[in-house]
N, C-alpha and C positions, 0 to 999 in steps of 0.2 A: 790752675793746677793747685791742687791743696798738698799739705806737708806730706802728706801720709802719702802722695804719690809722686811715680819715677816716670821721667822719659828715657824710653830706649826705642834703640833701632835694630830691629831684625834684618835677616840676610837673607829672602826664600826667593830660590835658584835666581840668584844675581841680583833681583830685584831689593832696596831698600825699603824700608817700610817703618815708618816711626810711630809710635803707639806712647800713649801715656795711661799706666796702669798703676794699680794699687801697688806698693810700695811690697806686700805679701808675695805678688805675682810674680816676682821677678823670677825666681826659679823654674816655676811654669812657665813662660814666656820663653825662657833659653830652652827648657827641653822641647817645646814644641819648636822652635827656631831649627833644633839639632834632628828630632825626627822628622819634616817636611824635611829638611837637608838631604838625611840620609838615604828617605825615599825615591828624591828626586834623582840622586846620582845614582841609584842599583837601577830606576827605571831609566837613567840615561843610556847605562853598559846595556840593559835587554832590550831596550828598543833605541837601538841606535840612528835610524831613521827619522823618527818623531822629530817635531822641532821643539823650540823650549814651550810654548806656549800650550800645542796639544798637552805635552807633558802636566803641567800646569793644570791644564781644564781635567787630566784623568786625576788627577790628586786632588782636586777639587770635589769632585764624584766619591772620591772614596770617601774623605774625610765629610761631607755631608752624606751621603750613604748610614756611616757607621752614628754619625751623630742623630739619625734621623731613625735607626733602629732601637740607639740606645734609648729617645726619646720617647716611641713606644714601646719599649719595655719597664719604661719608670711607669707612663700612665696605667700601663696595665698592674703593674704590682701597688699602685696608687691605689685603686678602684679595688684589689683582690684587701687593702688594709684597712678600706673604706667598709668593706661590705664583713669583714672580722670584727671591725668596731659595732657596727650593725648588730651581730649576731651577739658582742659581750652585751651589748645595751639591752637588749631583747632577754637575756637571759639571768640578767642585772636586774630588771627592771623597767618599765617604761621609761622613768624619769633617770638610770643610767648615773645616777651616782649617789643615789641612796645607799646607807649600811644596812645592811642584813641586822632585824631586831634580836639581840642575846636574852638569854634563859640565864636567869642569876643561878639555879639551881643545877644547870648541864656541868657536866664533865668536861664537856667540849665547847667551849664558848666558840663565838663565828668572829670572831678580830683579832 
C-alpha cells in the first residue's frame, strides 16, 4: 500500500468488505457503501420474502445494468467526437493543424 492510499471497510447488507483505495476515493467509497445500504433495506421492506442473497444478486443486476449503459453511452459519444474531430480535420485541412495563410493587406486577417 503506498502513502497516498487508505484501507477501509464497507458494510453491503451485513457483509464486510475491505478495499484499499486511493486516499481521493474515500468519499466515494462511503457514498456508494451508503447507496448499496439504502437500496438494500427499501428492497428489503418491498420484497420481504427474498432472502439476503437474491437481494444481492438483484442489486448486482442493477448496478451492472446501469454501468453497462452508461458504458455505451460514453462509447457512442466517443465515436460521435471522434468523427467531429474528423470533420474539423477535413475542413482544417488534410494535415489538421495547419494556420490558415494571412493577407498583410486584408482588413480581416485569419488569426
Amino acid at each position: 500500500m503506498n502513502s497516498e492510499e487508505i484501507k477501509m471497510e464497507v458494510n453491503i447488507a451485513g457483509e464486510i468488505i475491505a478495499l484499499t483505495v486511493p486516499f481521493s476515493r474515500q468519499e466515494a467509497v462511503r457514498n456508494t457503501e451508503a447507496e448499496l445500504g439504502s437500496l438494500y433495506r427499501l428492497w428489503k421492506r418491498q420484497f420481504p420474502d427474498k432472502a439476503p442473497q437474491e437481494l444481492l444478486a438483484m442489486m448486482a443486476y442493477r448496478f451492472a445494468s446501469a454501468y453497462l449503459s452508461l458504458k455505451q453511452k460514453r462509447e457512442e459519444e466517443l465515436n460521435e467526437a471522434e468523427q467531429l474531430l474528423d470533420t474539423v480535420s477535413r475542413l482544417c485541412g488534410d494535415d489538421g493543424g495547419s494556420e490558415p495563410d494571412s493577407d498583410d493587406d486584408s482588413d480581416f486577417p485569419l488569426y
